[in-house]
VMD Tcl script that draws the C-alpha trace (Angstrom):
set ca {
  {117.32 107.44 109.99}
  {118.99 105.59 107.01}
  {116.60 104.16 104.44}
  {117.33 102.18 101.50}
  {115.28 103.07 98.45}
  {114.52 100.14 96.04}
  {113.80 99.69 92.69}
  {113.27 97.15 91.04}
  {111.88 95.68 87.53}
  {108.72 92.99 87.60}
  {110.75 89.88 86.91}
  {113.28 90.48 89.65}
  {113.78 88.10 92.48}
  {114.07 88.59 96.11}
  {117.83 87.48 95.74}
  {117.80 90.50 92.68}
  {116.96 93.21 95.51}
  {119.05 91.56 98.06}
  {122.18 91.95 95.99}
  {121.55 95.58 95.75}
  {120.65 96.69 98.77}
  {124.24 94.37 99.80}
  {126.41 96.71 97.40}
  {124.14 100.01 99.03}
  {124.73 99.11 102.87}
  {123.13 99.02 105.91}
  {119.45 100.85 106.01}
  {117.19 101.16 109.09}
  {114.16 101.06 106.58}
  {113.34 99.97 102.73}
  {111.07 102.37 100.45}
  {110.03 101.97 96.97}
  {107.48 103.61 95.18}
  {103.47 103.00 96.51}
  {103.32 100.74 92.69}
  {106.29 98.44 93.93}
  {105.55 98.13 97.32}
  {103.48 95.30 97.84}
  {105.21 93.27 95.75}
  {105.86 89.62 96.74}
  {109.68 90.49 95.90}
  {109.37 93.49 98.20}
  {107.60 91.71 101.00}
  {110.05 88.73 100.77}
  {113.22 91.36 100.99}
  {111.94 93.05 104.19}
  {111.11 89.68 105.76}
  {114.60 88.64 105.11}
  {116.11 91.79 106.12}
  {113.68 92.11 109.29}
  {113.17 96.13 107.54}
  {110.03 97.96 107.21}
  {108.57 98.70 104.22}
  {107.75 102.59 103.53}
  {105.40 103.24 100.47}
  {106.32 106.24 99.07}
  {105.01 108.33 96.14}
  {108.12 109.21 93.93}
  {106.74 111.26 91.13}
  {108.34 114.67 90.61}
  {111.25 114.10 93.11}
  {114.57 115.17 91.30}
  {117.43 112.73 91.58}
  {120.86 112.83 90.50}
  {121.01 109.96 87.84}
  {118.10 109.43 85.40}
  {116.94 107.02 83.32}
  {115.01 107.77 80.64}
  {112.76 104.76 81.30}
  {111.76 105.16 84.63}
  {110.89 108.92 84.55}
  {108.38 107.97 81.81}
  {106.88 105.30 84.29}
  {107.85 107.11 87.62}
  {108.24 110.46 86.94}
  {111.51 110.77 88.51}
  {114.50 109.78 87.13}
  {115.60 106.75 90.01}
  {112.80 105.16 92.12}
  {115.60 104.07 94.28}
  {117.13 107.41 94.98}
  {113.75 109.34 95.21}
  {112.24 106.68 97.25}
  {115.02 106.69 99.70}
  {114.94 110.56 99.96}
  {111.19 111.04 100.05}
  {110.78 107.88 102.78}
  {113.90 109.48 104.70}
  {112.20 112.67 105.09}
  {113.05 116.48 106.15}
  {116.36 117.27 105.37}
  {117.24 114.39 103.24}
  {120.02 113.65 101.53}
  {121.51 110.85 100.15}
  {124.59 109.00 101.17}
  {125.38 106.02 98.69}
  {123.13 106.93 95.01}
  {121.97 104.64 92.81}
  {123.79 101.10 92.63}
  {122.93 98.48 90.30}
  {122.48 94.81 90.98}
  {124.97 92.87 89.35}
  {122.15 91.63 86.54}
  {121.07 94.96 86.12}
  {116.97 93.37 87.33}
  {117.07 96.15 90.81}
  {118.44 99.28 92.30}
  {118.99 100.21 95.88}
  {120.35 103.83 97.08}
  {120.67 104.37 100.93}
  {119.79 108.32 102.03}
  {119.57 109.55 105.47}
  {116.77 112.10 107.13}
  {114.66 113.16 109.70}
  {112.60 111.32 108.98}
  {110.68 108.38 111.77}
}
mol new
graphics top color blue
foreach p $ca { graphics top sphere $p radius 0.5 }
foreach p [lrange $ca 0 end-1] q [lrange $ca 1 end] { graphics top cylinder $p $q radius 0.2 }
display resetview
């Protein structure tokens, strides 16, 4: 199972998330954090992409790049890498980290699990 975690900030656009899940790859699922994931952007991404969206809770999952930012909001340092990890399941681990959308508004890193 590959799963692309998102993350994304509130004035992104669908086409935002789109170009970052593009430079990430090819995912059998999206996950963002249980905050993000009924967002209309979020929605409008997995209805273009045909994906599922998993709601995951991110908090405390370690990730490999940080922002300072987002582990004061999230509690982990990339929504899109923990998201991708947690919604990937056992034995995660990711595959493509954290890649930025060209205008810097969303995040996408792919990882790949165990998880269904």
């Amino acid at each position: 199972m590959r799963v692309a975690g998102i993350g994304f900030r509130g004035a992104a656009t669908v086409d935002d998330l789109a170009a970052a899940l593009a430079l990430a790859g090819d995912a059998d699922a999206l996950a963002t954090d249980t905050s993000k994931a009924g967002a209309a952007v979020m929605l409008a991404l997995a209805a273009r992409t045909g994906l599922a969206v998993r709601a995951v809770d991110v908090s405390g999952t370690a990730t490999p790049t940080a922002s300072v930012r987002v582990t004061e909001a999230f509690g982990t340092g990339s929504v899109a890498e923990a998201a991708a990890l947690v919604a990937a399941g056992r034995n995660a681990r990711l595959v493509v980290g954290r890649v930025v959308a060209p205008n810097g508004m969303a995040t996408a890193a792919i990882a790949e699990g165990d998880g269904a």
